[in-house]
N, C-alpha and C positions, 0 to 999 in steps of 0.2 A: 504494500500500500504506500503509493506517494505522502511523505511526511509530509509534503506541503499541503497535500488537499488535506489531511487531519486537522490539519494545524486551523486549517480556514472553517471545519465544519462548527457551525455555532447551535448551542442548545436553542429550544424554540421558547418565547413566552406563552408565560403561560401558555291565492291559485290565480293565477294567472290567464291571459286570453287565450285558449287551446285545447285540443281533444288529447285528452290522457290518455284515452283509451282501459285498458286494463291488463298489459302484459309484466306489470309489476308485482311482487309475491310481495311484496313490504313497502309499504310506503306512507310516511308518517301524516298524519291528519292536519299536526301545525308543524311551522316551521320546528325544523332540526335542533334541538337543545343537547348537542354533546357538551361533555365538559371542555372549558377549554386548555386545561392542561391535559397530557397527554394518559391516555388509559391503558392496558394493556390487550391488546389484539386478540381474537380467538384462537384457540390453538388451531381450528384450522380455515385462516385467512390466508389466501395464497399470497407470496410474491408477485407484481404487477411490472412489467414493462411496457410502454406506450411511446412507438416511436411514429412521428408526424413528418409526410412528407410536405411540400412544398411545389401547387400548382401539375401534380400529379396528375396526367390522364389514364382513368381507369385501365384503359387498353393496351396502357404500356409498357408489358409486363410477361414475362415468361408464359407463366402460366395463363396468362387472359390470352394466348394467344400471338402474342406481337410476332412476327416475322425474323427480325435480327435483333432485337435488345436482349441483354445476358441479365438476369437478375437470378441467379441461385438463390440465393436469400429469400428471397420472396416467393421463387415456387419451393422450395423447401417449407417455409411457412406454408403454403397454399396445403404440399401434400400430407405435413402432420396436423394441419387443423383443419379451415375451413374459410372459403373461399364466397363472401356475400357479393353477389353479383349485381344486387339494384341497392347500391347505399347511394346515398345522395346528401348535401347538403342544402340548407336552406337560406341561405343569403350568400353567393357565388363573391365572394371576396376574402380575402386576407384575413381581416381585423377581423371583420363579425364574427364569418367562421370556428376561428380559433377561442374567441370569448364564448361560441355557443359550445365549442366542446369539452373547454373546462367548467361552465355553468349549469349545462343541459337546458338554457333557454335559448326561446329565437329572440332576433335580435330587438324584435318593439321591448323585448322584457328586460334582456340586459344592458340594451341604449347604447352597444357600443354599434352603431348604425352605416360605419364607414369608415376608410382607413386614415381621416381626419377627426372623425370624435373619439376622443381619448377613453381609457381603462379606468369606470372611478371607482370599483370595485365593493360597489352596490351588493354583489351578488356572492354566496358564497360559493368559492370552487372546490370541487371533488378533491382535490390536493386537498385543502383546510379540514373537510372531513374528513379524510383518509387519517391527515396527521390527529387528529383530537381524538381519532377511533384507535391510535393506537401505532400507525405506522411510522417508519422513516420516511421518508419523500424529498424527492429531490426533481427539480425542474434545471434541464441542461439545455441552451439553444437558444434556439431562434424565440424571444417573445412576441414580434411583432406588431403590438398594439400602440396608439397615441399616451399620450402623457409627459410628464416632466421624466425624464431618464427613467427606470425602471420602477416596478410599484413594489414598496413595502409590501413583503410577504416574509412576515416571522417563522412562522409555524413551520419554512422548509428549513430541512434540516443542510441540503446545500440547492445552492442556487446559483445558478451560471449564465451569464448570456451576454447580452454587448448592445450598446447603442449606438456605436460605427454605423456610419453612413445611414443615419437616421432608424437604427433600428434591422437593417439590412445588410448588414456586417458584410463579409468577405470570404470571397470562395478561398483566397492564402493569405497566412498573417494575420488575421483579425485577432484584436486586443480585445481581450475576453474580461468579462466583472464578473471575478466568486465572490458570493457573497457580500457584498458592497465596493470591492476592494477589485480595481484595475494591475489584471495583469498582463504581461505580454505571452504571445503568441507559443506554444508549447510545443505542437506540431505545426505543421506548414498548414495541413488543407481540412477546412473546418468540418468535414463531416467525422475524420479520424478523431479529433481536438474534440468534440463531443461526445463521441463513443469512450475515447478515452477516459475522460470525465463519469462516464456513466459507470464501466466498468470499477476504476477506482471507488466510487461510492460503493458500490454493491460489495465491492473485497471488503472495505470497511465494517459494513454491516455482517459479514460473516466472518471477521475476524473477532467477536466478541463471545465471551461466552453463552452457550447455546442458551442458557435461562436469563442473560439481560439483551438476546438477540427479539429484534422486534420484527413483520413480515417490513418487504419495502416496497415501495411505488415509486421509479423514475422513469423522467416523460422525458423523453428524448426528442427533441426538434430539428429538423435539420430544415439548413439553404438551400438543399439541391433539388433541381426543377425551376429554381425563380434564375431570371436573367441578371447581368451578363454572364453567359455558362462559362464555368471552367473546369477541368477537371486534370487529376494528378497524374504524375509519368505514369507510365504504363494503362492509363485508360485514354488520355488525351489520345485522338486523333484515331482509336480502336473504328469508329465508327464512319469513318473519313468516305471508302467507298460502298457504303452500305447502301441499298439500292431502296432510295423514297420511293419511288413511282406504287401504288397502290394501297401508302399507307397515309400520304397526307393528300390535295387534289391537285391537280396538273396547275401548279402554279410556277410560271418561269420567270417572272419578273422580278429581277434583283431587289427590288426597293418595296416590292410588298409590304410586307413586314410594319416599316414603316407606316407606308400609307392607310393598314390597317389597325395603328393607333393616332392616326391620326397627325404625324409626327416623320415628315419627310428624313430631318437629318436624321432620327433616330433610325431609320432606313438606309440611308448611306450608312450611317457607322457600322451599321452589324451586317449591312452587307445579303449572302443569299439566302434566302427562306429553308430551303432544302439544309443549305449547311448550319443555320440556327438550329433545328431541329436535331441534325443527328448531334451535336454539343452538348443538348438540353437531354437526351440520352444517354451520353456518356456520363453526366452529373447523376442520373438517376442510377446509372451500375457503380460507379463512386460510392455513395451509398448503400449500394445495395452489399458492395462488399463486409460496408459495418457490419449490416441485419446480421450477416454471418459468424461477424466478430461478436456478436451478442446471442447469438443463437447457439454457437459454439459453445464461450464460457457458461450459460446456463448447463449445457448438457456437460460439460467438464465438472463442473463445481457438484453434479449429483444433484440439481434442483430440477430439474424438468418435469416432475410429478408434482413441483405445490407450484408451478411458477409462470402464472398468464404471459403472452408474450401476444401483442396487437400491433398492428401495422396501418395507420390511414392515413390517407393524403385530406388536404385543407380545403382542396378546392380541387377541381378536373380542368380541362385545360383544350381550347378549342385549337388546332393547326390548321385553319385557310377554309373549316367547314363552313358553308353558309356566308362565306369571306370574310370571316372574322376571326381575328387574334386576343385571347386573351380567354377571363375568366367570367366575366359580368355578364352579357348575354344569358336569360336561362336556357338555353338547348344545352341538349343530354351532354353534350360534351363538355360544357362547365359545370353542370350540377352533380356529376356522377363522379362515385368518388372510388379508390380502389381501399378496399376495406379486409384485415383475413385476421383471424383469431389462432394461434394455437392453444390449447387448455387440454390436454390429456384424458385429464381425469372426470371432465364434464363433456367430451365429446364420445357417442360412439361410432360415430362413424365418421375417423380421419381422411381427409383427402377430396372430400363432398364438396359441394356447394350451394349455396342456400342462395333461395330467389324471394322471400321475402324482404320487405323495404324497410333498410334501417338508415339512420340518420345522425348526421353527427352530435346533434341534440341527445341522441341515445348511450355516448359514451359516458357521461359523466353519471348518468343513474345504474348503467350496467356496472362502471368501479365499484358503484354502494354496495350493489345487489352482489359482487364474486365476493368482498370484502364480508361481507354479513353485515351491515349497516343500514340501517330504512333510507328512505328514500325522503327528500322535501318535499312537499304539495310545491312548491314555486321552481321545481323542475318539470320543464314540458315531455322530456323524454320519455322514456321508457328502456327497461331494462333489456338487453338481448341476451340475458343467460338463457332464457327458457328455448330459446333459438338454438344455441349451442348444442341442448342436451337432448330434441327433441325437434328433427325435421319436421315433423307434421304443424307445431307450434301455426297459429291463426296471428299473420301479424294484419299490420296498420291499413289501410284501403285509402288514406290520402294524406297530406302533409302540405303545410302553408309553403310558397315561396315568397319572398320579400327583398327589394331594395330598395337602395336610397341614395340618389344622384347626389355626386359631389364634383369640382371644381379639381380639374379641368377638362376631368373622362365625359365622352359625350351619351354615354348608357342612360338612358330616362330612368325615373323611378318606376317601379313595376311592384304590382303583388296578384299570386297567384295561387293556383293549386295543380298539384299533381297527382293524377290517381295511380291507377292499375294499369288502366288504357287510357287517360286523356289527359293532357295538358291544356289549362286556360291558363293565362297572362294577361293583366289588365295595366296598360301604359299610360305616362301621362304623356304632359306637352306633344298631344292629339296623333300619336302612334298608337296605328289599329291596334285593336288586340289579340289576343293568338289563340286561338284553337286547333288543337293536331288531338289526329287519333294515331297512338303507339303505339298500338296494333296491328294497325295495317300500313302505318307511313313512320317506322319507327326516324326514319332519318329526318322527321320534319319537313317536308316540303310542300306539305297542300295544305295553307291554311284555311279551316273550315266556316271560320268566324263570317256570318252572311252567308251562309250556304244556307238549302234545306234542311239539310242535316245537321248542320251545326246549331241552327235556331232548335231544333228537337230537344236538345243534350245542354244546350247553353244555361237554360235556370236550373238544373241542378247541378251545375258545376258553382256558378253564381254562390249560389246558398249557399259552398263550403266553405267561400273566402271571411 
């Protein structure tokens, strides 16, 4: 164990607008009254790992299929656990995103509404509980939310991340904050510099004797996926001649890119669409090599039987579909998230995949639920253990979509729903609204809105907004 992370770990101090639904077994009636010093954890509360990628599209990934991307890691995770193929989130950005998976609300509930309204930390996070129920916990990475430099959070027991370049640190070098205290760069390329950090915490935690050892939860964040791509020797340039033609749309023009945020020079500087792309691939196998790095020391260390281990991206990620770049737009290819669980001992059948609809909303209540802790009435989510342990499990039939236009992206505000088979979207500043059936036009491109058939279906979509 790095003496210096020791050195830095500090003791800790001491219903809402939405369909619950009921795939909850425990969920408290008033808000959460743990103590707030820390308690001792059930004997059997697993260890939790939760690592978050960055602007992730669902499809881009071994096991989902992709054509040339290498992620072992990830289909390694896919074939010991479990593989949810319609996870989605509900506000297609950065900030919200990431505030709804440590709160398990949507974003009207937690107000962090856009990657300009700050973190005021209204809400409690699954971290907070986690720690007052008993656990270690440690948050390493990327935070990415507004505020004055990073948000007081006691109760972790380490806490790592950086406000470089407003928050968006750096694929090399990046001068990382433990614990209040700036340090400089340890390894070179920040996905390793937080795996690092992860694994150190977790030796910590089982270097102590087995009756003052507590379970742990650390949430590992990484950069890789968001622009400008970079990645480290031996994966740079792995994907150089890798052949797009089938996997993003016939787009030859060097300055797309650009012109798809709107944003000519930023189109000259990065140059060809094709070559963006296989970059922002290589970032995601950089990564993926960590997953390994921590899938490995779990199964070294002989925890693999008490010790969740989850994988999910913040947001999906659109390449030239529909001509549009980026993550805002709601089509499936910004909302859909790639999502895999391994848990051993609550899955029986490793290597499956499940087509029920879970949502990033649903992490923070699924922690309470492996954890044995109730759940808050002011989380909108719900638990997906019973998913885990029990394919047949009846989940959710719709879920809110929501944003909220800021300065200087030109994405209108929108709020919507999505079912089984339909999506409506309702826009402002006088963009029709959308109607697709998923069914039959999964790729989106016959909007129904003003059709016969759309008028048919239109007031009960209506009523679920």
């Amino acid at each position: 164990v790095a003496a210096g992370l020791a050195a830095l770990l500090w003791p800790r101090a001491g219903s809402r607008s939405s369909d619950p639904g009921s795939l909850s077994p425990t969920r408290a009636e008033e808000p959460l009254n743990l103590p707030q010093s820390r308690r001792r954890a059930p004997a059997t509360s697993p260890n939790i790992i939760f690592i978050l990628g960055d602007n992730h599209n669902a499809g881009t990934m071994g096991c989902a299929g992709h054509p040339f991307i290498q992620t072992p890691g990830m289909d390694r995770l896919a074939s010991e656990g479990l593989l949810f193929e319609n996870t989605f989130n509900t506000t297609s950005l950065c900030s919200p995103s990431r505030a709804t998976i440590l709160t398990g609300a949507y974003a009207h509930n937690h107000e962090v509404k856009n990657n300009h309204t700050p973190w005021t930390g209204q809400m409690t996070t699954f971290l907070e509980y986690l720690s007052r129920g008993g656990y270690d916990t440690a948050f390493i990475g990327k935070w990415h939310m507004p505020g004055e430099g990073l948000p007081d959070m006691p109760f972790l027991d380490l806490y790592v991340s950086y406000t470089y370049r407003e928050g968006q640190g750096a694929y090399f070098d990046c001068p990382m904050i433990v614990n209040g205290q700036e340090v400089p760069s340890r390894t070179p390329y920040i996905s390793e510099e937080v795996t690092d950090y992860a694994i150190e915490f977790m030796q910590e935690n089982l270097a102590r004797a087995e009756g003052d050892r507590n379970p742990f939860c650390v949430y590992v964040s990484h950069r890789a996926g968001h622009p400008p791509f970079q990645s480290p020797e031996g994966i740079a340039g792995m994907y150089k001649d890798a052949d797009v033609e089938g996997v993003l749309p016939d787009i030859v023009d060097p300055w797309w890119y650009g012109k798809a945020n709107r944003n000519v020079f930023q189109g000259v500087m990065m140059g060809s669409y094709y070559g963006q792309y296989r970059r922002y691939c290589e970032t995601l196998t950089a990564m993926d090599r960590d997953i390994v790095r921590l899938l490995d020391f779990v199964d070294q260390e002989d925890l693999r039987d008490n010790t969740v281990v989850i994988y999910l991206g913040d947001n999906g990620m659109q390449w030239g579909t529909h001509d549009c770049h980026g993550i805002r737009e709601p089509y499936e290819e910004s909302i859909r998230l790639p999502f895999i669980v391994r848990a051993p001992w609550l899955v029986p059948d490793p290597g499956q995949r499940r087509q029920q609809m879970a949502l990033n909303l649903d992490i923070a209540p699924t922690m309470l639920d492996l954890a044995g802790l109730p759940i808050p009435e002011d989380m909108d989510g719900e638990s997906l253990v019973p998913f885990l342990t029990d394919p047949g499990t009846q989940g959710r039939e719709h879920f809110l979509l929501e944003f909220w236009r800021y300065f200087p992206e030109s994405t209108p505000s929108y709020t919507g729903v999505r079912t089984d088979r339909y999506k409506y979207v309702e826009f402002e500043r006088g963009r029709d609204p959308w109607l697709f059936d998923l069914q039959n036009d999964p790729g989106e491109h016959t909007n129904l809105y003003g059709t016969t058939e759309g008028q048919q279906i239109l007031p009960a979509l209506q009523s679920l907004i």
